[in-house]
C-alpha positions in Angstrom: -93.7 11.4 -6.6 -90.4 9.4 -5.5 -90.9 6.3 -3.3 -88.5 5.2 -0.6 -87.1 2.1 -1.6 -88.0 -1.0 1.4 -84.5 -2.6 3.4 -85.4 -5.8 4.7 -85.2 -6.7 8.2 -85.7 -3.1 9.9 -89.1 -3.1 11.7 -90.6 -0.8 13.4 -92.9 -1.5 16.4 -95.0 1.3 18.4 -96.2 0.2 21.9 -98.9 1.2 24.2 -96.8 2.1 27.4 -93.2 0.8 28.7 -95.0 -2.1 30.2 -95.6 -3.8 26.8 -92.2 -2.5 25.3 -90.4 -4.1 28.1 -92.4 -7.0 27.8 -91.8 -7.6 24.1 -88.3 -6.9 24.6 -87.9 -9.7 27.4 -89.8 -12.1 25.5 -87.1 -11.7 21.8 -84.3 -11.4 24.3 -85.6 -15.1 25.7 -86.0 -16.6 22.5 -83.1 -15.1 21.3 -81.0 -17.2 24.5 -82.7 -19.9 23.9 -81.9 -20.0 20.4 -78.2 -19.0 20.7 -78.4 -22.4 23.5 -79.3 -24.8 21.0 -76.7 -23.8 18.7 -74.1 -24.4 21.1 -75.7 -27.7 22.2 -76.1 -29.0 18.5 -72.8 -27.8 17.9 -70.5 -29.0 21.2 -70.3 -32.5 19.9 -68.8 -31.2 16.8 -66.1 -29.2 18.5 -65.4 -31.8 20.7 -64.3 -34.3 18.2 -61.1 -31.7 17.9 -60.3 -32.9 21.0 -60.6 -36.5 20.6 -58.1 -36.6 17.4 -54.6 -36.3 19.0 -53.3 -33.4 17.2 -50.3 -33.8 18.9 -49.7 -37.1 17.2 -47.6 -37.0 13.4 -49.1 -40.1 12.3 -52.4 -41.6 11.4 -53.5 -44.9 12.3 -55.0 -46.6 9.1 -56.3 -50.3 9.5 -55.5 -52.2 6.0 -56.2 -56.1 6.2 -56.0 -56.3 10.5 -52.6 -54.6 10.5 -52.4 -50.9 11.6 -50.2 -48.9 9.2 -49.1 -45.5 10.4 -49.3 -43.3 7.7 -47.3 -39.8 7.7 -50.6 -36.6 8.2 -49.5 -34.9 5.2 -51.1 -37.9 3.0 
């Protein structure tokens, strides 16, 4: 007797009436949101230090000894 072989992640799920489906659905579609929300909150602060470097700018200010010395990006 040959067995199927199990793929993770693939469910399944069988549902009284359309009421509960629906309901189910709404409710991992919710957390879902709310997951993909967080992401970009945890994240934004991140991507918005891009914008605070000038990127514009071909030099580097590095402080050595209370001077500023530009240095060229490439180093």
């Amino acid at each position: 007797m040959k067995t199927k072989g199990l793929v993770d992640g693939r469910w399944t799920l069988a549902f009284r009436d359309d009421e509960s489906c629906n309901s189910a659905l709404a409710m991992v579609v919710e957390e879902v949101n709310f997951l993909s929300d967080e992401v970009h909150r945890r994240l934004k602060p991140l991507l918005n230090l891009e914008t605070a470097i000038d990127l514009s700018s071909s030099h580097i200010c590095v402080p050595e000894d209370s001077s500023i010395r530009m240095l060229p990006k490439s180093l």
